[in-house]
Structures are given as C-alpha cells and as structure tokens.
N, C-alpha and C positions, 0 to 999 in steps of 0.2 A: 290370588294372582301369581302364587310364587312357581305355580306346576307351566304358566306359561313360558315361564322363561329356564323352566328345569330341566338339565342336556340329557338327564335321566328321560323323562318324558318325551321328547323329541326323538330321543335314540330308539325308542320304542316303538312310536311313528312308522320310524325305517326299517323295523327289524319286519316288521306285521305290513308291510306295505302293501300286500297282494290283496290285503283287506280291502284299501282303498282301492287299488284299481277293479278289484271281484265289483265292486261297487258300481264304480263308474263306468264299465264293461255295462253292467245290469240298463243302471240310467240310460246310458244311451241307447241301446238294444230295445227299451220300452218306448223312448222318445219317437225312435227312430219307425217301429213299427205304428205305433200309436198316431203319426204324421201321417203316415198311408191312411190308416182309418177315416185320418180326419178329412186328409182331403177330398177323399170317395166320398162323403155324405156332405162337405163343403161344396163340393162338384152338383152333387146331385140337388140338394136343397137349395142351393144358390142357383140353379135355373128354375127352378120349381118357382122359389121366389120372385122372379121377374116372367113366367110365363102370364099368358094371354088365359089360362083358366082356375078360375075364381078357388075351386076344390085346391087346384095342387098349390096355391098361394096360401091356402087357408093354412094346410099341412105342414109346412116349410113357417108358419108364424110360430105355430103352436108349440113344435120341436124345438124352433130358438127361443120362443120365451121361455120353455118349461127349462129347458139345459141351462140357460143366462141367467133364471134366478132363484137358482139352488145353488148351493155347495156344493163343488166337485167331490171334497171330504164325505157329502155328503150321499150324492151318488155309487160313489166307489163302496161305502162300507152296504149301499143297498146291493149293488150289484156283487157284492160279494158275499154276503151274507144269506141273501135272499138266494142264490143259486148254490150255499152251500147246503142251507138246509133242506132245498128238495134232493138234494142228493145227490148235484150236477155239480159239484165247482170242482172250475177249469183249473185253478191254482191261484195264489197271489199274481204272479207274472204276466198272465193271461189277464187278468182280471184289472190290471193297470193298463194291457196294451186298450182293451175295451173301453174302458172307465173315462178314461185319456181321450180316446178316440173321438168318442161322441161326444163330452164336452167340449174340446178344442173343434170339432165338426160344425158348431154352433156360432162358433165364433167366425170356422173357414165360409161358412154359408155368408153370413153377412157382409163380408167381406167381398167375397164370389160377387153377391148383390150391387153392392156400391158400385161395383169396378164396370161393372154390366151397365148400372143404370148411368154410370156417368158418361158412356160412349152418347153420342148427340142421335135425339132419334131419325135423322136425315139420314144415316146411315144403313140403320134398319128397312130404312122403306127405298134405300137406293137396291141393298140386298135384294129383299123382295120384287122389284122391280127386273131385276136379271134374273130370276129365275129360281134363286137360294130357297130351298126349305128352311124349317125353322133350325134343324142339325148343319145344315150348309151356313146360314147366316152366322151362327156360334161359332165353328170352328174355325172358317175362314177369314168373317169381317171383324164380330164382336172381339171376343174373344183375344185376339193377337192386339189390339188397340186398349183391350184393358189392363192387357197385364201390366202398365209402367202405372198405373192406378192399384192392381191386386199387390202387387210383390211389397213393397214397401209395408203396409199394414202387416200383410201376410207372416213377414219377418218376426215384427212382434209379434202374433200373437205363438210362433214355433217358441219364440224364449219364454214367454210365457208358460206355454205347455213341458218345457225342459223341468223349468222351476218346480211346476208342480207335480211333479214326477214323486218328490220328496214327502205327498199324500198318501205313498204306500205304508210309507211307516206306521199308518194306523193301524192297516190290515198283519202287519207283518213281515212288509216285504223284503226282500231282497237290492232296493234300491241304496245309492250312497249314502243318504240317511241315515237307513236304517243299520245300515253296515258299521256307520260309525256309530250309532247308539250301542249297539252287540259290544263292537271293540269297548269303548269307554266304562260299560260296566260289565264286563266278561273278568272272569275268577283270574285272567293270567295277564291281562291287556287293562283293566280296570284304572282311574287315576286318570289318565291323559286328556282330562275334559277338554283344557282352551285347546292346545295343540290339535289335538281330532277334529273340533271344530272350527279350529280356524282353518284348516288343510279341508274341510267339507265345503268351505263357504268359499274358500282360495278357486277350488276347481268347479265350482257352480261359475262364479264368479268369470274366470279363464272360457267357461264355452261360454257363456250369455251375452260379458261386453262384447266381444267382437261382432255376433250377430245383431245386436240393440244397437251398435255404432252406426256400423254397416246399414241399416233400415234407415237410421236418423240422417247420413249421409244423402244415402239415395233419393229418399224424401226432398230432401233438403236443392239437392242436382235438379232434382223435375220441376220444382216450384221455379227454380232459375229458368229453365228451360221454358217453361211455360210464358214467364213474363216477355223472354226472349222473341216469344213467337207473339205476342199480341203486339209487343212495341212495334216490330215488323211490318204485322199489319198496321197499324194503326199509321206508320210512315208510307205504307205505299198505298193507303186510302187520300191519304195528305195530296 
C-alpha cells in the first residue's frame, strides 16, 4: 500500500497523463461508435421482434439468445481472432467498435421490444384504422409513446456497454484499460499500480455514475408519474 500514497508515484501519474486521457479519448471513441451499431440492429431486431411474421420473430430470438448468453470476452476474442487469421482483421479498434456493437444490439433489441409491446394494443388497431401502415404506425403512434418506457432501461444498458469497453484489453487494445496496464508495467512508467488504477476506475467511475443516476432518476419520475395518472383516473371514475 505504500506506492498508493507515494507523491513519487502520483507525480508520475501527472508527468504521463496524455497516457490516460490517449486512453479515455480511445474508450469513448469506441463507446461511442459501438452505440450507433447497437442501436441500428436494436432498431432493427426490436421491430423484427414484435412483427406480425413468425420468420423475422424467430430471427430476432435467435440473435438475442445467442449474443445474451455468451461472453462479450468471449465474442470479441472470436471476432477478432477468427477475422485475423483469414487474413481480414480490421485492427483491435474496429474489432471493439463491432464486438460492442452487436453485443450491446442484443440488449437494444429487447429493450426496443418491451417499450413497443408495453404501448396498449388499442392503439395499434386505432392506427390501422386511419389508414397507418405498419412503418406509419411505428414512427408516428408506437414509437413516440414508447420511448418514456425505452430511454430509462436504454441508459443502462449504454453504462453497461462503456464498462465493457475494458474487454479490449484482452485483444490488445488501445482502450483505458489497457493503456494503464502498458503505463503500470512499461520500463519508464512501471510501479504506479494503486494510483493508475485508482485514476482508471476514478474516470470509469466519473462517466458511468452520472448516466446510471440519471436512468434510476428518470425511472423513478415515470413511476410517479404514472401513479399520478391512474389516481386521477380512478377519482374522476368516482
């Protein structure tokens, strides 16, 4: 314990600090792209999911079970490995934005799902009844009414996916992880174990709570809101 509190060690921290933020530059940059992925195949599976044909229901199970119960560790070193040895790999970085992607995708689909199926089906068939296709009914009716249902969940599962960003480290990466494992045992940076990771887990820590706050908040707001709205009714039935 005594390196945690050695000004030696800290000072060190500071002198190398591009380390960390080369780092956290990285993490976010894969989060970030990796959230696009997810939510394109969250989009796309989460209607597949709640469609009216048996096939693309089937499709959209299959993709969430298989993604849900594997290892992202465990995906990632496939999808990396297995596209390096035919002769294709895209790099670590790419190979996170991907890996990321479609596991957090799995999660956005279900979620996509819930938020869909919890709209009351009266509303679906008032859609159809004016004239909505099935792309008219999602956009305009579903859709806008689900999302105080999708965003909350949704929240979590992006802190979620930030977290596991730190998966790269298996392959290699270039993530904060990894960047402070390099620093901690690199020939000039080497030594600084608590401080590096305390300062790795400090700024995980700095983006995550506020987003996990944030979600538990909101959550917390609609559930109000919602009692608000039955008490209501249930006074002007009185």
């Amino acid at each position: 314990m005594s390196g945690l509190f050695s000004p030696r060690a800290w000072n060190k921290i500071w002198i190398y600090r591009e380390t960390f933020l080369l780092g956290l530059m990285n993490t976010l940059k894969t989060a970030v792209i990796a959230l696009l992925i997810a939510l394109l195949l969250g989009i796309i599976f989460g209607l597949m999911a709640t469609s009216n044909k048996k096939i693309l229901k089937s499709i959209s199970r299959v993709y969430v079970e298989i993604i849900q119960n594997t290892p992202v560790l465990l995906q990632m070193c496939f999808l990396y490995y297995a596209l390096a040895f035919s002769g294709h790999s895209p790099g670590i970085i790419v190979t996170g934005f991907f890996a990321l992607g479609i596991y957090t995708g799995a999660y956005m689909a279900e979620v996509i799902r819930a938020g869909i199926e919890s709209v009351p089906k009266g509303q679906f068939e008032a859609a159809r009844s004016q004239g909505f296709g099935y792309a008219g009914q999602m956009f305009y009716i579903i859709i806008p009414q689900s999302i105080k249902v999708i965003l909350p969940p949704m929240t979590n599962v992006i802190v979620n996916m930030i977290k596991n960003t730190s998966c790269l480290y298996i392959v290699g990466g270039a993530d904060l992880l990894s960047l402070t494992y390099s620093f901690v045992t690199g020939e000039n940076t080497g030594g600084s174990y608590a401080p590096a990771y305390i300062l790795c887990g400090v700024i995980f820590f700095l983006i995550c709570f506020p987003l996990s706050s944030f979600a538990s908040m909101w959550e917390t707001s609609l559930k109000k809101r919602e009692q608000k709205v039955l008490l209501s009714s249930a006074t002007k039935e009185e």
